[in-house]
C-alpha positions as CSV (number, residue, x, y, z in Angstrom):
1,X,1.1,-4.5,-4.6
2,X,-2.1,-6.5,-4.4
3,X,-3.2,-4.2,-1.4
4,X,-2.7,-0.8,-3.5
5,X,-5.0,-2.9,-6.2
6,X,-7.8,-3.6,-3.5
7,X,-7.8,-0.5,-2.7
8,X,-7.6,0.8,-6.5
9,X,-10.7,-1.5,-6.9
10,X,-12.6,0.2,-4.0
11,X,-12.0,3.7,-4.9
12,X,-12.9,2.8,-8.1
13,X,-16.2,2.0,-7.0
14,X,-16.5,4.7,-5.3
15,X,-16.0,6.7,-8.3
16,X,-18.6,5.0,-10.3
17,X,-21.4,5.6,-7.4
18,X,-20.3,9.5,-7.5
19,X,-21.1,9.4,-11.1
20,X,-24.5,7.9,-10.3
21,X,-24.8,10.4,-7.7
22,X,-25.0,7.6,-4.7
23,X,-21.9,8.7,-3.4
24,X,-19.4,10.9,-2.8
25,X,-16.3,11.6,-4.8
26,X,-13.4,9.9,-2.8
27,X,-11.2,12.8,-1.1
28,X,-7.3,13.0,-1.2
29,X,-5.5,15.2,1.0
30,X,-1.7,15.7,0.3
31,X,1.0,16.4,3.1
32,X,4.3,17.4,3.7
33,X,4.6,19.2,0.4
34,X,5.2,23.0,-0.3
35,X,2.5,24.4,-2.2
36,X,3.6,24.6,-6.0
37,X,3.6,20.8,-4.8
38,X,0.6,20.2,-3.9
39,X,-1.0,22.7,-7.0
40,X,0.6,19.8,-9.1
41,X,-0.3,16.8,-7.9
42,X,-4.5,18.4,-7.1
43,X,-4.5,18.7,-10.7
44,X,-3.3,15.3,-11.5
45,X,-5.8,14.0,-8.7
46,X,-8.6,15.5,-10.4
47,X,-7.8,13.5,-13.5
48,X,-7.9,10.5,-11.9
49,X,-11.1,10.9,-10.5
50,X,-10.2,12.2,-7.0
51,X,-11.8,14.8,-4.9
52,X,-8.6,17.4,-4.1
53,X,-8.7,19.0,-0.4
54,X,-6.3,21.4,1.3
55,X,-7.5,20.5,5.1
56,X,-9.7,17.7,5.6
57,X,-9.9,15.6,9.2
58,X,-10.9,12.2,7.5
59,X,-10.3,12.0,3.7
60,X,-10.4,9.0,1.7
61,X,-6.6,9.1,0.9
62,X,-3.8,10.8,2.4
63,X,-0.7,11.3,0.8
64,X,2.5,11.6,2.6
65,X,5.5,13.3,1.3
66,X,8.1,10.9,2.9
67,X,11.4,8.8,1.9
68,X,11.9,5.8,4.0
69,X,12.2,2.7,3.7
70,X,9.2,1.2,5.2
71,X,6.1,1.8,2.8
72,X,4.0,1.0,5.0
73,X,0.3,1.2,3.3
74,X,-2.3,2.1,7.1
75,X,-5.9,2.5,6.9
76,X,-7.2,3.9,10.5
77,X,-10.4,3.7,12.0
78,X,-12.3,6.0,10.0
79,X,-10.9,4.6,7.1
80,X,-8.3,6.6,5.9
81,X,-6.0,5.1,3.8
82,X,-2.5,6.9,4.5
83,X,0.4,6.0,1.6
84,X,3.4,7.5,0.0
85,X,4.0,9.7,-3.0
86,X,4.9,7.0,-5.0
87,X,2.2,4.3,-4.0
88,X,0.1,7.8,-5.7
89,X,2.0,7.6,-8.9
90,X,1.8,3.8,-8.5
91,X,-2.1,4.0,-8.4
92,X,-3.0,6.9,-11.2
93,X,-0.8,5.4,-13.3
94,X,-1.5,1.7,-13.5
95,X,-4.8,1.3,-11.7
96,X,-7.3,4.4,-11.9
């Protein structure tokens, strides 16, 4: 879990340059969810900070709806950090 609390630490940064108005608010996009879903979880984004988006082609976090075994935590080369539902939860919860 120390990689979901770099990245905690980063965003969090992030969200404290926003507030200075140096940055922008770090986006979250949300997929493989119906909508009621995703109505949810924009609201609980917002509390922690996040900038909620419907269709976005680089956000800062992308959410994935998914159930597998591998939890695989990727970051690709625009920097989009992709992670699962529960690494979400993980992160509002305990880090943000």
């Amino acid at each position: 879990m120390w990689e979901l609390e770099k990245i905690a630490k980063v965003l969090k940064y992030r969200m404290l340059k926003s507030e200075e108005g140096l940055d922008n608010k770090p986006s979250i996009l949300f997929c493989g969810m119906d909508s009621y879903q995703k109505r949810d979880l924009h609201s609980e984004a917002k509390k922690a900070g996040f900038k909620p988006v419907y269709s976005m082609k680089h956000p800062s976090i992308k959410v994935l709806m998914q159930r597998s075994s591998s939890r695989k935590i990727e970051t690709d080369k625009y920097k989009t950090t992709t992670i699962d539902i529960e690494h979400f939860w993980y992160m509002c919860r305990h880090l943000l």
